[in-house]
C-alpha positions as CSV (number, residue, x, y, z in Angstrom):
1,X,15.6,13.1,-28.0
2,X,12.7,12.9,-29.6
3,X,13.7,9.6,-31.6
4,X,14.8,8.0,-28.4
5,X,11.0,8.1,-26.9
6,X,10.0,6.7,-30.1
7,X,12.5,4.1,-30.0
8,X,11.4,3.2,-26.1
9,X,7.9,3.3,-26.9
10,X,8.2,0.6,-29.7
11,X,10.6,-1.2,-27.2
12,X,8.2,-1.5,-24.5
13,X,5.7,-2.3,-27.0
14,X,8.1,-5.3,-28.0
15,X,8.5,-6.0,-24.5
16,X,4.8,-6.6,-23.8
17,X,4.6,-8.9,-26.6
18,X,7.2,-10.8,-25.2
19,X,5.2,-11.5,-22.1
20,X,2.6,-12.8,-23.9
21,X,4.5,-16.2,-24.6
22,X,5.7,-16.3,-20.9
23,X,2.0,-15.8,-19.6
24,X,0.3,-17.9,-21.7
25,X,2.8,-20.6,-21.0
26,X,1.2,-20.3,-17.3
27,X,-2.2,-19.4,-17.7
28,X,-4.2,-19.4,-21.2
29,X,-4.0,-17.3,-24.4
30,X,-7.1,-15.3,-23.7
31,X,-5.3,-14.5,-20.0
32,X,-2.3,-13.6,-22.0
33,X,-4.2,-11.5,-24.4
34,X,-6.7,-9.9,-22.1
35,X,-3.4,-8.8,-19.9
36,X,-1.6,-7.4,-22.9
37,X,-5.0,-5.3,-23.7
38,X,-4.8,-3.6,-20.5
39,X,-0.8,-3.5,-20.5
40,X,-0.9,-2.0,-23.9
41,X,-3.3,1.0,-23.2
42,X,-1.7,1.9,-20.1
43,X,1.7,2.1,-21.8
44,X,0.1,4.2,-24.7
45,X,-0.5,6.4,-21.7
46,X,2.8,6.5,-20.1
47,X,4.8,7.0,-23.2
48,X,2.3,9.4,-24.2
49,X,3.0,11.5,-21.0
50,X,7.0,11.7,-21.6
51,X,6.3,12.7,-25.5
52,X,4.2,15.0,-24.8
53,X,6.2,16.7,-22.3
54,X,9.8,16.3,-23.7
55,X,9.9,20.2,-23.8
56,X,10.1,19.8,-20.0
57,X,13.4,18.1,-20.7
58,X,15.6,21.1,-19.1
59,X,16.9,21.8,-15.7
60,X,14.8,25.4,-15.6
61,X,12.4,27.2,-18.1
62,X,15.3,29.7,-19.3
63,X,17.8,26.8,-19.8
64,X,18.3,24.8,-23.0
65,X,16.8,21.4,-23.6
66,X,19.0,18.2,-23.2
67,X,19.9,16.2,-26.4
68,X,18.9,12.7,-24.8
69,X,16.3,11.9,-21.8
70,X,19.3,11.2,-19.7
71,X,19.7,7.7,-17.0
72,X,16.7,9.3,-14.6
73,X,14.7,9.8,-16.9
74,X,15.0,6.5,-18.6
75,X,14.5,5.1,-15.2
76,X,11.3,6.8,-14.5
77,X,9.9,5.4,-17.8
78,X,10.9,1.7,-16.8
79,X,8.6,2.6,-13.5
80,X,5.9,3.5,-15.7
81,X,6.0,0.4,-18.2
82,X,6.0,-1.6,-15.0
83,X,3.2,0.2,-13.8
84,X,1.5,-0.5,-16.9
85,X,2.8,-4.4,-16.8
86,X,0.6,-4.5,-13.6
87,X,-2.1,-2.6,-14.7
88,X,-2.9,-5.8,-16.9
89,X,-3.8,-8.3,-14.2
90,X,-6.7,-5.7,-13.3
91,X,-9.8,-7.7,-13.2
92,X,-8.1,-10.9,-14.1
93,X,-9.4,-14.4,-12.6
94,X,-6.9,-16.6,-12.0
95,X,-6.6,-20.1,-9.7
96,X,-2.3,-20.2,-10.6
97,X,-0.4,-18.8,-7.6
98,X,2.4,-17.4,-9.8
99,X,0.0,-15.8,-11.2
100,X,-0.4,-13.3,-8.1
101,X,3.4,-12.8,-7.0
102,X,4.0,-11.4,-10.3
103,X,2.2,-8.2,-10.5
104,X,3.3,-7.5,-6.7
105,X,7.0,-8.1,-7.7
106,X,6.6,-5.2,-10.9
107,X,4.8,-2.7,-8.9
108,X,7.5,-3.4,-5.7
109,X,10.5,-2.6,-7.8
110,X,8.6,0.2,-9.8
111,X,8.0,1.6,-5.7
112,X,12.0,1.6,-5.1
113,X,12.4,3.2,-8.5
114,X,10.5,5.8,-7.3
115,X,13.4,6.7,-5.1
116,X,16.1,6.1,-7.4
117,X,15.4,8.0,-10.3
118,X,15.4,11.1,-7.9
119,X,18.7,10.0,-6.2
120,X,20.5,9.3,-10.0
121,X,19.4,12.4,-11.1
122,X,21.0,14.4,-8.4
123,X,24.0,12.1,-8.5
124,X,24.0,12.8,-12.4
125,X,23.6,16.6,-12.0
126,X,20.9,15.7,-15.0
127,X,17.4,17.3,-13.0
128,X,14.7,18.3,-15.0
129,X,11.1,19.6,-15.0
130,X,10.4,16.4,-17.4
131,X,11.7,14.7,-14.8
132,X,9.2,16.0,-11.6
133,X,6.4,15.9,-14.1
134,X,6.9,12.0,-15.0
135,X,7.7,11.9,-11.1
136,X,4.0,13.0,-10.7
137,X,1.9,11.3,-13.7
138,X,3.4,8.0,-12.5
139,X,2.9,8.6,-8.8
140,X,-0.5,8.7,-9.2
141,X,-1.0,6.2,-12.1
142,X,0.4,3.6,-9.8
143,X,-1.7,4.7,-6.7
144,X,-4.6,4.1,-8.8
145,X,-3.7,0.9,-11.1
146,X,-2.1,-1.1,-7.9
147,X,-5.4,-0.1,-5.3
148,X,-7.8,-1.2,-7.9
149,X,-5.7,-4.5,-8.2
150,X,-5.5,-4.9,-4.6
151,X,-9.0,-3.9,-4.5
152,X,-10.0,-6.6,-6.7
153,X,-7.7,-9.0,-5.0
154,X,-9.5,-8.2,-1.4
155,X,-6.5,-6.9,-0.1
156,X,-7.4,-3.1,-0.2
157,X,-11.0,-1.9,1.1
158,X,-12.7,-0.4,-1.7
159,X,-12.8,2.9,0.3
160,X,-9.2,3.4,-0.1
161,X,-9.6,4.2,-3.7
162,X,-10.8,7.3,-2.7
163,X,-7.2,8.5,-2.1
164,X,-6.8,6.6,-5.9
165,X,-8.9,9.2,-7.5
166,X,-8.4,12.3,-5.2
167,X,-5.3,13.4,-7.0
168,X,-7.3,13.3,-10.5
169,X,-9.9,15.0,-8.9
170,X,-7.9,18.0,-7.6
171,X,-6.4,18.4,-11.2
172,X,-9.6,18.3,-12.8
173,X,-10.5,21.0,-9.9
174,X,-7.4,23.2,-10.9
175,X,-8.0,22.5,-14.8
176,X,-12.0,23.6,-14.0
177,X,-10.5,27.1,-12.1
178,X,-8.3,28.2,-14.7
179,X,-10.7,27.9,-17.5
180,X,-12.6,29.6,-15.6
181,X,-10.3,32.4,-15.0
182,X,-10.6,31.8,-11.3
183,X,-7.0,32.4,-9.4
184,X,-5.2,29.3,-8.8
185,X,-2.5,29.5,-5.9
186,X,1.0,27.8,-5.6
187,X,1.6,25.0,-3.0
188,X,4.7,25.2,-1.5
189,X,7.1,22.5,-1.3
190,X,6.6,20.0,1.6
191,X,9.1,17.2,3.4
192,X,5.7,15.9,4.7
193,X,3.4,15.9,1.9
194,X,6.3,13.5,-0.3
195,X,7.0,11.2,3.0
196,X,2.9,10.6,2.6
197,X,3.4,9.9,-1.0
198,X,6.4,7.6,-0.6
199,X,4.6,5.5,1.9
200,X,1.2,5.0,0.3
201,X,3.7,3.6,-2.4
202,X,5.2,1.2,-0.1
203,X,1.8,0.3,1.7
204,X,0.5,-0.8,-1.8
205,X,3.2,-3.0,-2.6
206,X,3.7,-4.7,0.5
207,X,-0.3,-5.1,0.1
208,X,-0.3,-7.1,-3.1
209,X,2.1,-9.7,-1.6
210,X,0.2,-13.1,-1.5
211,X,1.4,-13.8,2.2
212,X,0.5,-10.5,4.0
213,X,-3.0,-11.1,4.8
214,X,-5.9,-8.9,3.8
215,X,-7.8,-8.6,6.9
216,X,-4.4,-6.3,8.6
217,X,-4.1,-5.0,5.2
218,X,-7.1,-3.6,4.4
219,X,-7.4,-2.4,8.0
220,X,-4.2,-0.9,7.9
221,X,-4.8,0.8,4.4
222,X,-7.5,3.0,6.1
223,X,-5.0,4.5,8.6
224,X,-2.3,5.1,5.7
225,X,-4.8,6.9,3.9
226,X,-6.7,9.5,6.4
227,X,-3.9,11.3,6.5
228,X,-3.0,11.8,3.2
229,X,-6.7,12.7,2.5
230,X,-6.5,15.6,5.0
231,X,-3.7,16.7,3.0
232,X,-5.6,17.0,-0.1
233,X,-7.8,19.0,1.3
234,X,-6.1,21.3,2.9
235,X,-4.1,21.9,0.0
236,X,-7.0,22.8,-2.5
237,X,-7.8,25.3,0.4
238,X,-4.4,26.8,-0.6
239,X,-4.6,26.8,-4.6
240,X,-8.0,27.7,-5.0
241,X,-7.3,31.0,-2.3
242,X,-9.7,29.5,0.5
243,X,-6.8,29.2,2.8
244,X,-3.9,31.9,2.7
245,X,-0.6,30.3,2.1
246,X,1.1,32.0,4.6
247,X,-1.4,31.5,7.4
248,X,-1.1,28.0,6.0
249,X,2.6,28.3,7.0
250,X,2.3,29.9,10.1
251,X,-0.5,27.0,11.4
252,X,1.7,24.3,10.2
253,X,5.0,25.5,11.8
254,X,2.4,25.5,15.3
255,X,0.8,22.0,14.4
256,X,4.1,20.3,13.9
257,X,5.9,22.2,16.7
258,X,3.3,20.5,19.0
259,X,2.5,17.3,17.3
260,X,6.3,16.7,17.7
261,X,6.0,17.3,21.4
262,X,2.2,15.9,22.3
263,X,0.9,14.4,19.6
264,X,4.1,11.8,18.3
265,X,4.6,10.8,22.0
266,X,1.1,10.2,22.7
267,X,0.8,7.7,19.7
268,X,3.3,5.9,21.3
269,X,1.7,5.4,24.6
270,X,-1.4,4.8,22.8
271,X,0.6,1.7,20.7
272,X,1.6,0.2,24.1
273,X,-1.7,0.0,25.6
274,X,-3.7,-1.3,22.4
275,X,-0.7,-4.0,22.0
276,X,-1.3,-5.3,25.5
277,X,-4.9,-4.7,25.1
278,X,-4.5,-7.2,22.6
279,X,-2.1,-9.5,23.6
280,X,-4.8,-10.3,26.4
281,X,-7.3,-11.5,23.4
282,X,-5.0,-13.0,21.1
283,X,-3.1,-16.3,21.9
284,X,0.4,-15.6,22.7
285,X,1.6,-18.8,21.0
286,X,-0.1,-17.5,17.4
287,X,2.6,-13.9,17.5
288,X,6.4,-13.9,17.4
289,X,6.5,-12.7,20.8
290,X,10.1,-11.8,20.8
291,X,10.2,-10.1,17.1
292,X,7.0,-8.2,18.6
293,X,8.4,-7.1,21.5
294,X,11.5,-5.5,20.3
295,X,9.3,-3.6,17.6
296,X,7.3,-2.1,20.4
297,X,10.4,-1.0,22.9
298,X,11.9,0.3,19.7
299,X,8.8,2.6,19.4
300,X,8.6,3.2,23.3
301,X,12.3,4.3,23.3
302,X,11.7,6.4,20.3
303,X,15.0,4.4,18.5
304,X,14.2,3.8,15.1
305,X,10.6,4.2,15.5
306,X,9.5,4.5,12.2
307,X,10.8,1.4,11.4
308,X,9.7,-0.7,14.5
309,X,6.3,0.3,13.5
310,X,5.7,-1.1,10.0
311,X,7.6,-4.1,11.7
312,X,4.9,-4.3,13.7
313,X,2.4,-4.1,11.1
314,X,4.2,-6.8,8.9
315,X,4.4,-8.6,11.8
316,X,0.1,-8.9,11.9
317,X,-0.1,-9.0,8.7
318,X,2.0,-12.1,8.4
319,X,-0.2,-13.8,11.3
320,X,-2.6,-15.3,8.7
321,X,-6.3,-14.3,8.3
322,X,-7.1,-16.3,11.3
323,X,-6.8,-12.6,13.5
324,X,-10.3,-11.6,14.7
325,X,-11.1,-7.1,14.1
326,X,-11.2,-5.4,17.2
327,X,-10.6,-2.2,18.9
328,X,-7.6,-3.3,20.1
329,X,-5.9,-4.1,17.0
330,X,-7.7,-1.3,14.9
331,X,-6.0,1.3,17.6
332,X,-2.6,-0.8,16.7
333,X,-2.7,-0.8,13.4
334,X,-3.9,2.8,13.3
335,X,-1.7,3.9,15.5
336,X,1.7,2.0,13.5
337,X,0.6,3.5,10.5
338,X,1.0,7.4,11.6
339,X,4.0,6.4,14.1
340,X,5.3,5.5,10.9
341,X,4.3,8.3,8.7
342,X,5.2,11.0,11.6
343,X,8.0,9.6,13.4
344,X,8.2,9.5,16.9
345,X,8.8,13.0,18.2
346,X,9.9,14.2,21.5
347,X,11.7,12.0,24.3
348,X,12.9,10.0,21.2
349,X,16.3,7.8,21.5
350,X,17.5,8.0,18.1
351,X,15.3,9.5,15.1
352,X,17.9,8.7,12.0
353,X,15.1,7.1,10.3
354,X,13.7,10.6,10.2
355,X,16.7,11.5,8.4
356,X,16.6,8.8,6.0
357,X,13.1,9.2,5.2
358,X,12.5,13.2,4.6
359,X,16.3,13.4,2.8
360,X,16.9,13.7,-1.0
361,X,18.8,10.5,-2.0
362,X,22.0,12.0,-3.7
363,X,21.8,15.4,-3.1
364,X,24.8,17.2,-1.9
């Protein structure tokens, strides 16, 4: 095992290198070699991550280590070198248009990935604790190389890269407590807290393609991320003992119990009256009525809800930067964004989204 992460590192070191030639052939050499800088350093860090967990590379502490990293495994590492593929067009100027679709293409398919690896390595019977630790160093590497990029791009507001560095933060927190000999606390596993992951993942991505435009995206970015925020901080009230765990549980049971009934609804009533709020200020001719429309009696029915909404938001965000900020489209875009990370709750048509969206890919 341990040869193979040598061999991958030097291959993805070979692989940069190889890029090099393809980008100079579109840009110029000091591009190329300013991007293969940046590339190389962030896949130090990756591969430096799997080799120095590869003693994680067992389905449980008691069990015996695998011989070889195994097909998810593998798979996770590919996310990481695309990651780091992206993280070299950080801070780069450039007037070629190819020059943009490329680092939104590697950190799209390093996003699906993100699903995959979990799904082959339940189809593969091959889960590890490598594996959920990788899962984890990546999650947040991308969430903090792609912001800054779409930061830098003007597709993110800056203030989203608070969510960027909040996971370093509360591991420098926990790091900080147990040095300190102060009791650190266990989170418990949560369907909600990795939906909230998986779609700040997707939100990024979609973000860094040229065509969306920045002035939905950046508004949009801002409801994604309150949210996940939140979470944050309620969960360093659990691991550092400020909040009891089992309260925690107790709380939660009551706040999803009544956000499925009041709060998920509501949202949806709240949709329909921004949206013809501001279909009264913005030219009917400049939206595609009909695609619009369905989206939002998908979301009033509660059929497919989830996904009506971020039609809705790709809908705006494909309008063009010609869309003027108001409350009205704030309250849509805000409102799309949690109808999308919650679902749509009671008096609800068909939820399978739901389904699709909190289940393990390949699990039994």
């Amino acid at each position: 095992m341990t040869q193979e992460i040598r061999n991958l590192g030097m291959l993805g070191v070979a692989g940069l290198l190889l890029c090099i030639a393809a980008l100079a052939s579109i840009e110029t050499s000091y591009f190329a070699a300013q991007w293969f800088a940046v590339a190389l350093a962030v896949w130090f860090y990756v591969w430096w991550q799997c080799w120095h967990l590869r003693n994680l590379n067992r389905r449980s502490i008691s069990t015996v280590l695998y011989q070889d990293l195994g097909s998810a495994n593998r798979m996770t590492l590919l996310r990481g070198f695309l990651i780091a593929m992206t993280s070299g067009f950080i801070f780069q100027q450039s007037s070629n248009p190819i020059s943009l679709w490329i680092p939104a293409f590697l950190y799209s398919v390093a996003a699906i990935l993100d699903r995959l690896d979990g799904f082959v390595a339940r189809r593969t019977q091959r889960p590890s604790l490598l594996g959920g630790a990788l899962d984890n160093a990546y999650d947040a590497l991308g969430l903090l190389v792609a912001p800054v990029l779409a930061v830098n791009l003007g597709k993110v507001h800056w203030s989203y890269l608070l969510l960027s560095g909040a996971f370093y933060v509360f591991q420098i927190g926990l790091a900080l407590r147990k040095n300190k000999g102060l009791a650190v606390f266990d989170l418990a596993p949560s369907k909600l807290r990795r939906t909230l992951a998986g779609f700040q993942m997707g939100y990024v991505a979609v973000a860094l393609w040229p065509p969306f435009a920045a002035v939905i995206t950046s508004a949009a970015g801002v409801g994604f991320m309150i949210p996940v925020l939140l979470g944050f901080i309620v969960d360093w009230g659990i691991v550092s003992g400020r909040i009891s765990a089992r309260k925690t549980e107790s709380l939660f049971s009551v706040l999803t119990l009544n956000s499925h009934r009041y709060l998920q609804p509501g949202l949806r009533s709240v949709f329909l009256i921004a949206l013809l709020l501001l279909l009264t200020q913005e030219p009917i001719a400049r939206l595609p009525f009909v695609l619009l429309c369905s989206c939002t009696l998908l979301i009033i029915l509660g059929c497919g809800a989830r996904i009506a909404a971020v039609g809705v938001l790709i809908v705006l965000a494909l309008q063009g930067e010609q869309q003027i900020i108001s409350l009205a489209l704030i309250t849509v875009l805000f409102s799309s964004c949690w109808i999308a990370l919650l679902g749509s709750g009671k008096f609800s048509l068909w939820q399978g989204d739901d389904i699709w969206v909190e289940r393990h890919d390949g699990a039994a």
